[in-house]
N, CA, C and O atoms as CSV, one atom per row, in Angstrom:
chain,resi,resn,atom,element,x,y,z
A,1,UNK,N,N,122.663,123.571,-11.424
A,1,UNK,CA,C,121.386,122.967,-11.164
A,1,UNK,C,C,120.557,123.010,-12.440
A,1,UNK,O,O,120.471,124.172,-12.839
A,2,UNK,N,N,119.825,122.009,-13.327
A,2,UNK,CA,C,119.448,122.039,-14.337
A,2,UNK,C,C,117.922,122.411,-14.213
A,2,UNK,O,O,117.122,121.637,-13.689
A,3,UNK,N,N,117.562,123.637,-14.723
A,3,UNK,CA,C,116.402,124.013,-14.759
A,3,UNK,C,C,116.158,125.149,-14.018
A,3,UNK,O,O,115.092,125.763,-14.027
A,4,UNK,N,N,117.314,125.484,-13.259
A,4,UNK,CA,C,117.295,126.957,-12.891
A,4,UNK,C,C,117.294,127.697,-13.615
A,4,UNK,O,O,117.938,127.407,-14.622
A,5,UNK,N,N,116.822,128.650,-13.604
A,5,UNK,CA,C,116.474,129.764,-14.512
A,5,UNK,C,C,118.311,130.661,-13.967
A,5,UNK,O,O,118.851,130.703,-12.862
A,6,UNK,N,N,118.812,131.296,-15.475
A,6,UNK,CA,C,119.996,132.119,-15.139
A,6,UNK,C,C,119.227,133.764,-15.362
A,6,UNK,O,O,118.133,134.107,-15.809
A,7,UNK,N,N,120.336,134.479,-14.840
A,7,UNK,CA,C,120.768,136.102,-15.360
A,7,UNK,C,C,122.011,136.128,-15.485
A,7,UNK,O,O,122.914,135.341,-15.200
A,8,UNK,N,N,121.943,137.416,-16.081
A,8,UNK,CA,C,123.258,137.288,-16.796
A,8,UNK,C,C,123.922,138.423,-15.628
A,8,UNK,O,O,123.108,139.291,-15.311
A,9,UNK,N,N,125.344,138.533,-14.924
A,9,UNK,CA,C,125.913,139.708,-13.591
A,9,UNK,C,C,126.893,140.144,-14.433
A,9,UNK,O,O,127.283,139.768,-15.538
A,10,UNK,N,N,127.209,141.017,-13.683
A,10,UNK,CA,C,127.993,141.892,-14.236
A,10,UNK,C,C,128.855,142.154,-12.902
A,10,UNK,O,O,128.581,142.828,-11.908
A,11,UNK,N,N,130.036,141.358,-13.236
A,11,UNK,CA,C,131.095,142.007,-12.102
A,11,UNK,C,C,132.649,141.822,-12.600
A,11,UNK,O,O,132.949,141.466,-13.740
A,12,UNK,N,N,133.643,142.141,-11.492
A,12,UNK,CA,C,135.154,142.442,-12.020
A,12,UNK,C,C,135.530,140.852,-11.019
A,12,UNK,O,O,135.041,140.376,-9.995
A,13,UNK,N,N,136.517,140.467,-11.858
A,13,UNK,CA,C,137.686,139.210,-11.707
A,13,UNK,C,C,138.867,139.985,-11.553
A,13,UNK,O,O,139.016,141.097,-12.060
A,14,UNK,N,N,139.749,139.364,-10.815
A,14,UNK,CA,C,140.868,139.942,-11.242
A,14,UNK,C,C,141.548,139.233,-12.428
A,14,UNK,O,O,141.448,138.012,-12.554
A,15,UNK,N,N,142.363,140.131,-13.455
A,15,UNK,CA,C,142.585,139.630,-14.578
A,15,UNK,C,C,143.375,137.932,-14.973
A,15,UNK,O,O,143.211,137.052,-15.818
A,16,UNK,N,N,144.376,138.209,-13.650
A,16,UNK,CA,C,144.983,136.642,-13.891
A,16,UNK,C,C,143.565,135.545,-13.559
A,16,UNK,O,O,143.406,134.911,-14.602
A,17,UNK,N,N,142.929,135.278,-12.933
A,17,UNK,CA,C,141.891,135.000,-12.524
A,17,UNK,C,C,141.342,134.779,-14.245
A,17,UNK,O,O,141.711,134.081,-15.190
A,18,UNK,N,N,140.716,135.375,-14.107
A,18,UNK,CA,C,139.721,135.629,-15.627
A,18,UNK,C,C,140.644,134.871,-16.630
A,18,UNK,O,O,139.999,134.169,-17.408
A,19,UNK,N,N,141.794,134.845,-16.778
A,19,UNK,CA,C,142.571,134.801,-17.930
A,19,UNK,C,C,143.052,133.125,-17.355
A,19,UNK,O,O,143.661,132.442,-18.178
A,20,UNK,N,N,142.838,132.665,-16.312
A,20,UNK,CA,C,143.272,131.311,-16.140
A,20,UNK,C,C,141.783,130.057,-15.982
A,20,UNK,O,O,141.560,128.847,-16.008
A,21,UNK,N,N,141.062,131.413,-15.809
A,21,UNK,CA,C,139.432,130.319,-16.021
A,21,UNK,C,C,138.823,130.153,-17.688
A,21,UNK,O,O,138.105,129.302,-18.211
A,22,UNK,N,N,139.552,131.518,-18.261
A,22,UNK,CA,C,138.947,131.293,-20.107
A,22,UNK,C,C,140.151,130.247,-20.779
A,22,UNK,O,O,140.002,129.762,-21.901
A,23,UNK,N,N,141.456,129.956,-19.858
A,23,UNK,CA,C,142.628,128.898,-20.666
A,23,UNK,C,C,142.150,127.667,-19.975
A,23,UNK,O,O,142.570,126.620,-20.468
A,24,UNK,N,N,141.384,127.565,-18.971
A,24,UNK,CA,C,141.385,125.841,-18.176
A,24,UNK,C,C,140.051,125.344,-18.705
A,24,UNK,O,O,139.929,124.330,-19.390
A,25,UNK,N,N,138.844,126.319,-18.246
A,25,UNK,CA,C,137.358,125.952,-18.756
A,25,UNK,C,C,137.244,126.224,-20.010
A,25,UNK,O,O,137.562,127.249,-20.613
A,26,UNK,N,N,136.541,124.778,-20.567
A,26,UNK,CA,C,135.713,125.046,-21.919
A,26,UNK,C,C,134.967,126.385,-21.789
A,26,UNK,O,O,134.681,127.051,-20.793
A,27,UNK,N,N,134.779,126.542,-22.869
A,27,UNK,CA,C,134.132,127.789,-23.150
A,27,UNK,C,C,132.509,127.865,-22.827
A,27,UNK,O,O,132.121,129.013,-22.616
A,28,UNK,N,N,131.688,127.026,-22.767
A,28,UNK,CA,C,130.331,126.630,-22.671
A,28,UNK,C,C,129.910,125.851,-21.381
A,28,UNK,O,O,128.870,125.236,-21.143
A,29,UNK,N,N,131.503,126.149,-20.291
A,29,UNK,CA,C,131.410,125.581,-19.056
A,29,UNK,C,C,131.684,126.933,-18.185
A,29,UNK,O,O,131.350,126.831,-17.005
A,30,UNK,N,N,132.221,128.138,-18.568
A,30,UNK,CA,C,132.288,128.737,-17.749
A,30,UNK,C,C,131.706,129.393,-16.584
A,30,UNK,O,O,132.076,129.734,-15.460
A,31,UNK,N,N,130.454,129.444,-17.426
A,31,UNK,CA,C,129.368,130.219,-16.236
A,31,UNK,C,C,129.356,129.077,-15.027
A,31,UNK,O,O,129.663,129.307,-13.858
A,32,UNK,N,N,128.873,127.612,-15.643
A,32,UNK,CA,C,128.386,126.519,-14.727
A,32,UNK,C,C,129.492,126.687,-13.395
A,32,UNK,O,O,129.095,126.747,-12.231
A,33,UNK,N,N,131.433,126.773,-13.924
A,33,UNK,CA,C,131.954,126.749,-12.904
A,33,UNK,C,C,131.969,128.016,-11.635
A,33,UNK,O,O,131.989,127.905,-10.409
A,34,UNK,N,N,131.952,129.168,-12.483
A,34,UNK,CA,C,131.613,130.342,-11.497
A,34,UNK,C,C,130.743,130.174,-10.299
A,34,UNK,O,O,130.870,130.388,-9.094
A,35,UNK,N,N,129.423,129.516,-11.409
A,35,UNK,CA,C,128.379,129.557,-10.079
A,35,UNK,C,C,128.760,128.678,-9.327
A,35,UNK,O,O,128.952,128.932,-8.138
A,36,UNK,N,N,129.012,127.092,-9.987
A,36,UNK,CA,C,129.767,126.562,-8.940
A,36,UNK,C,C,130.749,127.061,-7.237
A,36,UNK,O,O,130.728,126.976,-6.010
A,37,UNK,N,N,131.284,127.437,-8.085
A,37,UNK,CA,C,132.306,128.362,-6.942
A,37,UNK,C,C,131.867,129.215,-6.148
A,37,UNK,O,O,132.405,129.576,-5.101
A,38,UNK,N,N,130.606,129.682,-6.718
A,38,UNK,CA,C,130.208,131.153,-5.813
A,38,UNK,C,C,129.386,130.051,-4.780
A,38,UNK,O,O,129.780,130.029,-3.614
A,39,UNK,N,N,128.317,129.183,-5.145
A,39,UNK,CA,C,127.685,128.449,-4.283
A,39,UNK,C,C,128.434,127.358,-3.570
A,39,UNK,O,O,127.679,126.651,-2.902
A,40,UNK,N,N,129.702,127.020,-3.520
A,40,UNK,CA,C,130.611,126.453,-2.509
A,40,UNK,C,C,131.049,127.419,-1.432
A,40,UNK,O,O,131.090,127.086,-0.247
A,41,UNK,N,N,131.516,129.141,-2.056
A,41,UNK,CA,C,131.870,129.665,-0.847
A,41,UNK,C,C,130.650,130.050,-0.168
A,41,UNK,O,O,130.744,130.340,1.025
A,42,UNK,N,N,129.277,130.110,-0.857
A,42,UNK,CA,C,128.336,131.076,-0.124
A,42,UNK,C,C,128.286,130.187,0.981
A,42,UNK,O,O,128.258,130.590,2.144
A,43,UNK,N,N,128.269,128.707,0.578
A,43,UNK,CA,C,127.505,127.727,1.741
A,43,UNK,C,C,128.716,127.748,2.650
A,43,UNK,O,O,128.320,127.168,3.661
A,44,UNK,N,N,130.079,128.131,2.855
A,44,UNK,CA,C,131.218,128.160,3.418
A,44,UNK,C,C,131.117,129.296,4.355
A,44,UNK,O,O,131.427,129.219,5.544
A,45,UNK,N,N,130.657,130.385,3.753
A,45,UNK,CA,C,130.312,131.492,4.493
A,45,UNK,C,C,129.186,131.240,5.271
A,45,UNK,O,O,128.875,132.227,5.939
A,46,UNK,N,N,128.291,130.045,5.464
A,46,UNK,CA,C,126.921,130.131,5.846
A,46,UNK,C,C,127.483,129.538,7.156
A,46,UNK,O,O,127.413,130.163,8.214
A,47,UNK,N,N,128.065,128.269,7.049
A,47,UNK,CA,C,128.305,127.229,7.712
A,47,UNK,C,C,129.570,127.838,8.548
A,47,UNK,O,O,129.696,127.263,9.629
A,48,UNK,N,N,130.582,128.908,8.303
A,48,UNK,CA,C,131.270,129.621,9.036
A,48,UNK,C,C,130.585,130.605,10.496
A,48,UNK,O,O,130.746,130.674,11.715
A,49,UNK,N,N,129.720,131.274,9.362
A,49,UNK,CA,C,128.288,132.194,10.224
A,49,UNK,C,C,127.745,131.201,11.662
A,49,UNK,O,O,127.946,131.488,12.842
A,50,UNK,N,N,126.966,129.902,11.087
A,50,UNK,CA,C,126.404,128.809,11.901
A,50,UNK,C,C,127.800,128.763,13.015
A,50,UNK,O,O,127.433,129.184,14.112
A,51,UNK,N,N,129.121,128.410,13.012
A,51,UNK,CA,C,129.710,128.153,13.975
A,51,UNK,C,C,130.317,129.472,14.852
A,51,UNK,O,O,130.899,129.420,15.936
A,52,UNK,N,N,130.117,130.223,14.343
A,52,UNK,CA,C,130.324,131.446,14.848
A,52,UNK,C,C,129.307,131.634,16.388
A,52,UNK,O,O,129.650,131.677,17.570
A,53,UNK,N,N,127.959,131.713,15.728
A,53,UNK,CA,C,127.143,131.762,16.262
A,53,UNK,C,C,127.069,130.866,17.800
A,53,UNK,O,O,126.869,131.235,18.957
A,54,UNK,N,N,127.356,129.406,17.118
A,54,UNK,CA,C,127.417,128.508,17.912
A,54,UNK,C,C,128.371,128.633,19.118
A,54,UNK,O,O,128.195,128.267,20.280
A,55,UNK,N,N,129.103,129.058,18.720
A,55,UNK,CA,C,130.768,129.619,19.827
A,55,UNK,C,C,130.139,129.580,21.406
A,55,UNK,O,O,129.109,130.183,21.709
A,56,UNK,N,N,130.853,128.853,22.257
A,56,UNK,CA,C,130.102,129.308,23.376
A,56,UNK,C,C,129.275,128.445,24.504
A,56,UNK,O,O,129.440,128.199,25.698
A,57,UNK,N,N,127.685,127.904,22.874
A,57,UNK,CA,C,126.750,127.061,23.339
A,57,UNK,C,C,127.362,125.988,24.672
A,57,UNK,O,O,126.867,125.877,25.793
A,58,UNK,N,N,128.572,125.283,24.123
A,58,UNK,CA,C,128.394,124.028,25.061
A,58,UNK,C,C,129.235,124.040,26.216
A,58,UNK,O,O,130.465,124.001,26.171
A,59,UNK,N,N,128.426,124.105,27.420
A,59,UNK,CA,C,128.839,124.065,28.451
A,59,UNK,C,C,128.984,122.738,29.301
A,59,UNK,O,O,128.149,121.846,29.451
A,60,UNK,N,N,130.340,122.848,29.848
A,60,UNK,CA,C,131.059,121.720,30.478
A,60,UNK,C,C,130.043,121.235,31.955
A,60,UNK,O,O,130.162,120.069,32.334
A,61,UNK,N,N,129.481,121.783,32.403
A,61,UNK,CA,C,128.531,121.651,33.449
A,61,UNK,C,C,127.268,121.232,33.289
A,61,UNK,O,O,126.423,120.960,34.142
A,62,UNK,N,N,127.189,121.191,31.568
A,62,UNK,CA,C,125.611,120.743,31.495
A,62,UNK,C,C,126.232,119.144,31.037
A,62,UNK,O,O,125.349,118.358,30.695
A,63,UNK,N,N,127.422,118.704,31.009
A,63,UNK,CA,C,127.468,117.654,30.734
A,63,UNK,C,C,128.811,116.615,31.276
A,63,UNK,O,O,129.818,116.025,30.884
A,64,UNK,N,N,127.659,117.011,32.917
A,64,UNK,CA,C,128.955,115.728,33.085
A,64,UNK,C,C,129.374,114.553,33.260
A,64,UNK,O,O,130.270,113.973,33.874
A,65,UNK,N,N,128.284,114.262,32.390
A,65,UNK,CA,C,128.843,112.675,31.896
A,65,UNK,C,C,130.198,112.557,30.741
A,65,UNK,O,O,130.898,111.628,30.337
A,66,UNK,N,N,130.145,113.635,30.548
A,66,UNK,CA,C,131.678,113.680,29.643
A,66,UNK,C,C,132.857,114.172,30.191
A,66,UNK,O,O,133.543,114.886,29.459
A,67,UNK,N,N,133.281,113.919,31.440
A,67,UNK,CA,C,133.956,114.366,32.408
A,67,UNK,C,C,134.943,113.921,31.712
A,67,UNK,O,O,135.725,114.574,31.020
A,68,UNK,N,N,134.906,112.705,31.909
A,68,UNK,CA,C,136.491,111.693,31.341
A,68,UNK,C,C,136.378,111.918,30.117
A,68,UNK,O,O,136.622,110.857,29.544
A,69,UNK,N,N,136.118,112.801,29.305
A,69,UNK,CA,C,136.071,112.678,27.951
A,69,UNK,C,C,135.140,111.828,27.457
A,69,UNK,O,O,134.488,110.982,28.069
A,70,UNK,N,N,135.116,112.223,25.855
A,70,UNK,CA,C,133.847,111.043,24.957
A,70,UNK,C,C,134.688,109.596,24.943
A,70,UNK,O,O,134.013,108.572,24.827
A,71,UNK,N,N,135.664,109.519,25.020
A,71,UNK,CA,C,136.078,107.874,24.780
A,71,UNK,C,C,135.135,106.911,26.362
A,71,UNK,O,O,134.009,106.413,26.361
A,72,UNK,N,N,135.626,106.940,26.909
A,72,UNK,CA,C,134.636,106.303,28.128
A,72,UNK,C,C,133.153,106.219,28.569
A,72,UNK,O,O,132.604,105.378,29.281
A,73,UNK,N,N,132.533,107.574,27.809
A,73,UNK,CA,C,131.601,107.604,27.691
A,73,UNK,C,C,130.910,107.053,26.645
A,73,UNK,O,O,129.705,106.911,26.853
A,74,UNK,N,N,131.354,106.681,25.518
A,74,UNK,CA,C,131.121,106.025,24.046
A,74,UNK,C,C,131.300,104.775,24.292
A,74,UNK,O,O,130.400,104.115,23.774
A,75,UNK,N,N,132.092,104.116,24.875
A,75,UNK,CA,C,132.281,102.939,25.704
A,75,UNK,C,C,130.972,102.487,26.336
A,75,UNK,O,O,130.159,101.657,25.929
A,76,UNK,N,N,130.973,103.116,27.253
A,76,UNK,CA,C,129.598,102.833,28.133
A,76,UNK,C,C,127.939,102.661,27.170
A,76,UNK,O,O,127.092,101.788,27.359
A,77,UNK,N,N,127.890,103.736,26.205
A,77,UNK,CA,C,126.748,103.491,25.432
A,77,UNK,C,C,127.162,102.101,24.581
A,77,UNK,O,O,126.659,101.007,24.842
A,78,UNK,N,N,127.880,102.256,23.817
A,78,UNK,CA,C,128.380,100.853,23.146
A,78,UNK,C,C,127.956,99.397,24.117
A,78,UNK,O,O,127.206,98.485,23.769
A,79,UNK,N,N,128.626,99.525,25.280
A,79,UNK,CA,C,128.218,98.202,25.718
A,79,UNK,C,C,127.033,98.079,26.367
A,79,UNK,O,O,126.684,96.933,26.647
A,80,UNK,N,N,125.981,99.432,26.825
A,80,UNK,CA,C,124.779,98.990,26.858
A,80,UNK,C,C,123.993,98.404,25.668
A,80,UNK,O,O,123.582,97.247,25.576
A,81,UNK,N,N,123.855,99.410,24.768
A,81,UNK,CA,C,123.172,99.172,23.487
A,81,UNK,C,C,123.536,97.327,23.416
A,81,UNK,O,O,122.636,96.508,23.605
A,82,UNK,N,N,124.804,96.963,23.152
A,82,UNK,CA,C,124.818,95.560,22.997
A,82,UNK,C,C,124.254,94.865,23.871
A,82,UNK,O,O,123.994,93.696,23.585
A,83,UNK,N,N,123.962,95.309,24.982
A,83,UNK,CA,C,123.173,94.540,26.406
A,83,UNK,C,C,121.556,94.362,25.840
A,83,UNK,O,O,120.867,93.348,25.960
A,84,UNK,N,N,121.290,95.238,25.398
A,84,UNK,CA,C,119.791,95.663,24.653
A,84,UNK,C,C,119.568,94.479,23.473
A,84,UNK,O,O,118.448,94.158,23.075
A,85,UNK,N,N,120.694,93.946,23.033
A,85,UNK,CA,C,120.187,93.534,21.718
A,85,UNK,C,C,119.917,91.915,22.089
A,85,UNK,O,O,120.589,91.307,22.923
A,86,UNK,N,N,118.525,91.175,21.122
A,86,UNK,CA,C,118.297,89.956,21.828
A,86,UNK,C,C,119.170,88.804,21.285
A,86,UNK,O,O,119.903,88.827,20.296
A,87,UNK,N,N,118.993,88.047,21.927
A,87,UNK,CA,C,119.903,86.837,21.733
A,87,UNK,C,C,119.722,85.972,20.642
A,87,UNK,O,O,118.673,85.332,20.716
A,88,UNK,N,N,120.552,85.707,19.454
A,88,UNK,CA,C,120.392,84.694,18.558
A,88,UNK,C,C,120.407,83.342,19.390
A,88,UNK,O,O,120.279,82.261,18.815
């Protein structure tokens, strides 16, 4: 992100790791890809958390208009909506 302010961390890689990101990344790209990476899994871990959470929520009884499944029911909105629309 350009204009974020950095610090500098201090942590352990494992060595093959370390030793295959200083032979692939330019040298003046490395940090950019780290953080990269760290802010793909954090949001992976977030969005894992979110469905976790979610586990559960949807109950088959609060919706039974989806009895037959979403195909028939997607059907049915589809050809109202086109009922809705005015006539050229």
């Amino acid at each position: 992100m350009a204009g974020t302010r950095t610090k500098q961390a201090n942590f352990s890689l494992p060595d093959d790791l370390l030793q295959e990101l200083r032979r692939e990344a330019p040298k003046g790209e490395q940090s950019r890809i780290v953080a990269e990476a760290i802010r793909k899994e954090l949001t992976r871990l977030r969005f894992r958390r979110v469905i976790d959470r979610a586990f559960g929520a949807w109950k088959h009884e609060d919706h039974p208009e989806l009895e037959e499944g979403s195909e028939p029911f997607l059907r049915r909105l589809r050809h109202s909506s086109r009922m809705d629309e005015p006539e050229s």
